[in-house]
Steps between C-alpha positions, in 0.01 A plus 500: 500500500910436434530418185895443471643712689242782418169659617229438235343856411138511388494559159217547252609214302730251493598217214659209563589161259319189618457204330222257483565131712317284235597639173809743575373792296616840637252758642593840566300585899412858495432536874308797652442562836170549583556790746629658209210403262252609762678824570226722297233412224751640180742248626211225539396609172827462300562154679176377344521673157837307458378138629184562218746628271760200477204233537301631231718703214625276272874704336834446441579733712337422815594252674199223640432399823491197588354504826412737802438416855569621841764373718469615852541894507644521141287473108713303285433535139695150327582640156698314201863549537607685202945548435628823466338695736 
């Protein structure tokens, strides 16, 4: 897929800013491809531990997830855009 100009490289995990049609809050998309999820069971493992991880552990310094779904061959995990990286 051309994505302007350039080839899009499987990655373990991409984040893009998206923002929500009905209320405009930002969401930060952490997308994973699932070939790369799938690859072995650590990998499988460490996907899942992170999904519980921001659903359930309420701190400061994690940042919750909003929601988690699967869009074609890619996870998406919708978190709450924080600023400053």
């Amino acid at each position: 897929m051309a994505l302007g100009g350039r080839k899009r490289v499987p990655a373990p995990g991409l984040v893009e800013v998206a923002f929500k049609l009905d209320s405009g809050v930002a969401y930060a998309l952490k997308k994973q491809a699932l070939p790369m999820v799938w690859r072995s069971e650590s990998t499988t493992a460490s996907v899942l531990i992170e999904h519980k991880i921001v659903t359930s552990v309420p701190s400061p310094f994690i940042v919750d997830a909003s929601y988690a779904y699967r869009d074609g061959s890619e996870l998406v995990l919708a978190l709450k855009m924080m600023s400053g990286g």
